[in-house]
C-alpha positions, -999 to +999 in steps of 0.1 A: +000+000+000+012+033-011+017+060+013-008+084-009-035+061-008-030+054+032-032+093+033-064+093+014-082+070+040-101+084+069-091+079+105-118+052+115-106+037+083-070+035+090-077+021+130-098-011+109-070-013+084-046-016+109-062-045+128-070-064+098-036-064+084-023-070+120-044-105+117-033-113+081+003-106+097-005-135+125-024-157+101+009-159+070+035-160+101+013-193+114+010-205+079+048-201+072+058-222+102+039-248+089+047-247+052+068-223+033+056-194+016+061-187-017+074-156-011+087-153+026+094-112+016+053-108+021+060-111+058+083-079+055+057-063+037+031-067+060+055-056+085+063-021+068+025-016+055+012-019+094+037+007+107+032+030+080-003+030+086+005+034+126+027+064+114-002+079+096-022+075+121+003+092+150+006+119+124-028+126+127-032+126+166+000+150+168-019+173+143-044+173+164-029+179+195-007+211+182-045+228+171 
């Protein structure tokens, strides 16, 4: 996920996205212990798309904070 369209989503949006990709996280990292992935590099993906949507959404709180 690109950090333009993580921008574009709203705040009660990004809390959702965050927990849902937290579970797929948990799900491939209990699927890879058991058989290989494919591609083990979509467990460092996952990894880097959850904290840029926790950074987003820090961003946001800090904004509103400093108003």
């Amino acid at each position: 996920m690109k950090t333009s369209e993580i921008r574009e989503l709203s705040t009660s949006d990004l809390i959702e996205r965050i927990d849902t990709e937290r579970t797929m996280l948990v799900r491939m990292k209990m699927n890879h212990a058991i058989t290989p992935l494919d591609n083990p590099q979509k467990l460092k993906q996952a990894k880097l798309n959850i904290a840029r949507l926790i950074t987003e959404l820090r961003s946001r709180e800090l904004k509103q904070k400093s108003k």
